[in-house]
N, C-alpha and C positions, 0 to 999 in steps of 0.2 A: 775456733773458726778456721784458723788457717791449718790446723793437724786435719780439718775431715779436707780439706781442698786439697793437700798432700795427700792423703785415703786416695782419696778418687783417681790422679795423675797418677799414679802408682798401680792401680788395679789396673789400668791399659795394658800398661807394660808388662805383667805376669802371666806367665804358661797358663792356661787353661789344665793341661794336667801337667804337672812339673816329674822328672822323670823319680822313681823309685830306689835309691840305695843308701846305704849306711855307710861308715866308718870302717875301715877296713878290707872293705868289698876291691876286687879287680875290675876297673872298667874302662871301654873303647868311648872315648870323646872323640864325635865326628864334628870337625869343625869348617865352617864354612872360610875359606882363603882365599882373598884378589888378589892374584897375580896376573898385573896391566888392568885388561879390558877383560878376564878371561876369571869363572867362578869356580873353583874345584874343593874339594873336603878333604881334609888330612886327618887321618886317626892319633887322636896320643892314647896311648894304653899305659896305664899302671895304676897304681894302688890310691886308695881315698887315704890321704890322712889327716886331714880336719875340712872339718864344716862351719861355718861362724855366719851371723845375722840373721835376718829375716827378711820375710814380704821379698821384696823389690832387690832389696841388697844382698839377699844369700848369696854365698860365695862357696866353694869348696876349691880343696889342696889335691891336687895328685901327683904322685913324685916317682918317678921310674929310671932304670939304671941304663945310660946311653956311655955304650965304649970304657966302662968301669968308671964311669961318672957318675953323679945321682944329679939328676933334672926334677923339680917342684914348677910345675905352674898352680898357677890361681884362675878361675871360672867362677861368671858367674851364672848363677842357676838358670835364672830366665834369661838370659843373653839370645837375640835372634841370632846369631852368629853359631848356637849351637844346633845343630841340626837333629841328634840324638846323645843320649848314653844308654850303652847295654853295657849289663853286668855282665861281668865273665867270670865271675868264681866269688862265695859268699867267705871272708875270712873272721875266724872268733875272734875277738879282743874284748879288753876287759876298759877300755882307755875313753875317753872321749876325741882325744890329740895322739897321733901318733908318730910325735917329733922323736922316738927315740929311735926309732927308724933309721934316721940320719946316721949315725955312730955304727950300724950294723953294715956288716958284710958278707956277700957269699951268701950260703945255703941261711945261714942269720935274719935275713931279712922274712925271710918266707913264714906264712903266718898259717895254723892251722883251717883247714877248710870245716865249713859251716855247711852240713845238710840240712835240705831245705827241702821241704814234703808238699 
């Protein structure tokens, strides 16, 4: 009884079409930001390296190198606060996690491109 009354509060909250990419892919997270009174969208661009949940709770990782740093944020999928994700470049891997990412540096990090017909 109470898992389909969870179903149902759950299906509100989900994309109608949730955005399209995989693991490893490069992509621009336009994110919706209040700053004060005032609504504007910030891009984060880098790399997927994991996906974890479902329904409601899907989340993904994307980690990109700021000032010889490496920055990870966490998103999640249907979040109203995202406004889009566009791929910008399809990468192979063979992984489902691509925490070893972390340990690389330099031209290292970069993953071979995936064409896509």
């Amino acid at each position: 009884m109470s898992q389909a009354i969870m179903e149902l509060v759950e299906k509100t909250s989900l994309k109608e079409n949730p955005p399209e990419f995989e693991i490893g892919d490069t992509v621009d997270v336009h994110l919706k930001i209040l700053e004060g009174n005032k609504e504007r969208v910030q891009v984060f661009t880098g790399v997927v390296i994991a996906r974890s949940g479902s329904g409601s709770r899907e989340m993904f990782a994307v980690r990109r190198i700021v000032a010889g740093e490496g920055v990870e944020r966490k998103f999640p999928v249907h979040s109203p606060r995202i406004e889009k994700i566009e791929v910008k470049r399809s990468g192979v891997v063979r992984r489902a996690k691509l925490y070893f990412l972390r340990d690389r540096v330099g031209k290292a990090v970069r993953l071979k491109e995936r064409r896509r017909n």
